[in-house]
Structure formats: C-alpha cells, structure tokens
N, C-alpha and C positions, 0 to 999 in steps of 0.2 A: 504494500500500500504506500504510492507516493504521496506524503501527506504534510501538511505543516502543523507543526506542535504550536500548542496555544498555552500560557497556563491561566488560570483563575484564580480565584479568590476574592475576599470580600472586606469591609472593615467597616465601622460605621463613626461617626464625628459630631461632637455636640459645640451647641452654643455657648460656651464657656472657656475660661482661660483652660489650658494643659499646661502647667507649669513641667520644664524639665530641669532643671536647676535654681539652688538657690544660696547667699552666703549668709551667712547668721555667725553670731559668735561661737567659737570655740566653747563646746562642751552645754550648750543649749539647743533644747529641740522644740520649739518655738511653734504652736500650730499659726497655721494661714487660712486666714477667712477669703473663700472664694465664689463669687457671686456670679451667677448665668443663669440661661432659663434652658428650661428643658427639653426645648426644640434639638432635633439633630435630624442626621442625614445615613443611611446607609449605602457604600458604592459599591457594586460590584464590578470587577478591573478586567479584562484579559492581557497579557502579550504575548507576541508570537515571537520565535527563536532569530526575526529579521528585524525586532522588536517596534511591527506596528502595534500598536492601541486600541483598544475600544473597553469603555468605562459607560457604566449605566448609578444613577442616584435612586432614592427611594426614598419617601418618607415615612417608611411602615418596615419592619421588621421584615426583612427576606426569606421568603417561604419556597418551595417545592418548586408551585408556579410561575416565580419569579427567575429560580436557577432553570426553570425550562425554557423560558422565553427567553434567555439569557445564553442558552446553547443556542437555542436556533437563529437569534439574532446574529451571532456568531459567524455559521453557516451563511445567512446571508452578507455579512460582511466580506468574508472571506474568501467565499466562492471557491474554496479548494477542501477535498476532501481534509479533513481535522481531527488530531490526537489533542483531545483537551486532558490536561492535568489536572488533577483539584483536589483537595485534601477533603477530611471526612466527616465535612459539616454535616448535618441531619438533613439540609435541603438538597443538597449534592445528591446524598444516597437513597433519596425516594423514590419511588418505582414512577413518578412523572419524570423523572430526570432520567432513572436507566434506561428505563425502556428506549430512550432514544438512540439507545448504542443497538437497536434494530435497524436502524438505517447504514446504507449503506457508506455514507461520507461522512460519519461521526465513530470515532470509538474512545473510551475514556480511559484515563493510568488514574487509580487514586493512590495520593502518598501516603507514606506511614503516618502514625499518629504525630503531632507536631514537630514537622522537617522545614522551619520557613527559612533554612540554607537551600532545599530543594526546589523554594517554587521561588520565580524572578518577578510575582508581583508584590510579593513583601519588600521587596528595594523599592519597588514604585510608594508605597506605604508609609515606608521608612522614610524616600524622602517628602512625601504628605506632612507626614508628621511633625519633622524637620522645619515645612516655610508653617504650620500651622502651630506651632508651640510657643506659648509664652505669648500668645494672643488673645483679646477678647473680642467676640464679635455680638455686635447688641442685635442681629436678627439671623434668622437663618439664611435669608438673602443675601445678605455678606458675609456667612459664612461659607455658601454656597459660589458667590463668586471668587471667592480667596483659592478655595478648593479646585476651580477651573482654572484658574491663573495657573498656581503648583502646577495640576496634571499638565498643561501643554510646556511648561520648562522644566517637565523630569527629565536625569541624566539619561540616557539609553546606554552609553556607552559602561556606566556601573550594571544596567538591567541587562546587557549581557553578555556579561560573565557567570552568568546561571546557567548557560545553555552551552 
C-alpha cells in the first residue's frame, strides 16, 4: 500500500493564564491566584511525514463522531490512500472510528499507551503551548485567534524529526 502517514491527536485550551514558570523567594511556596473563565476550545491536529497540516477546533468535548468526521475529512484533504497514527483515546477506538479501516484508503497504527516521543503532533502542541503560556485571554475569541496565529508559525522542521 503506497500510502502517506498522517499522525493525530488532540488537546484542548482554556480561557485562562497557563502559567509555566515563576520566581519567588528562596525556600517559599507562595500560592497564585489565577483568574479566567471557563470557556475553552478542543483541537484536533493531523500531520503528515511531508509535514502538511490540517487542525479542526470544537467547543464540546470530542466524541467518536467527531474522531470520525475527522478521518474522513482527512481523506478528503488528502486525497491519497492514509496510514493514520493515533494513540488510545476512547474516541479513537470506537467502533465509529474503526470501522473505517473497512475502506479501502484508510488503515490505522495505534500507539502504545503514552509515547508522545512517537507521535509528531505533540511538537505541534508543545509549540501551542509555548506562544500560549503565561497569557490571559479575556474571551474565547482571542483565545481562538492566538491559537490560529501559533498553528500557521509552527516549526515543521522540529515536526519532523518524528518521522
């Protein structure tokens, strides 16, 4: 099967500061009050091993139906038969998702239990995380555009060395 590898994954981002560092005195552990609201976003990511793109948002918890429409949008992106990656989230391995590896231009690798050395959208993630940390965004719409800014100046050239 000549085929292009995809991988996937998924993560989700709220309205609120992510603090990743902080300096305080020597030998005090100081708590920090941090305020936001509780709007967030779920994305779910693909890259492929030539490391094009394609990312989907959600405002709702990602279900079965969502990792379905999410292969087959794939599919149509892609337009070339597909080895999708994907680790062993519950919406991954429901039989709306499997069953799709009856088609002939789709077949799935799932990885072992937490390998996000394995899969090349954890760097897309990572650096997500990276332009979004130690920010507050007062709605989900700027939250939402911050997150679209990141995704189009991810490195590709760190995404891959996965592949």
């Amino acid at each position: 099967m000549d085929a292009t590898i995809v991988c996937i994954d998924q993560t989700k981002k709220s309205v609120q500061v992510e603090p990743r560092a902080a300096w305080f005195p020597r030998g005090t552990r100081p708590s920090v009050e941090l305020s936001g609201q509780p709007d967030w976003t779920c994305l779910l990511g693909a890259i492929t091993e030539d490391g094009e793109r394609f990312f989907s948002r959600f405002t709702e918890y990602i279900t079965a139906d969502h990792a379905k429409n999410f292969a087959l949008a794939l599919c149509n992106e892609f337009k070339d038969d597909l080895i999708v990656v994907l680790d062993g989230a519950p919406y991954f391995q429901a039989l709306a998702v499997t069953d799709l590896a009856a088609r002939d231009d789709l077949a799935f690798v799932t990885l072992p239990s937490y390998p996000p050395e394995l899969n090349s959208v954890e760097e897309c993630w990572r650096q997500l995380q990276d332009a979004l940390s130690n920010r507050f965004f007062d709605s989900l719409d700027e939250l939402t555009t911050a997150i679209d800014t990141a995704l189009d100046q991810l490195s590709l050239s760190k995404v891959g060395n996965y592949f």
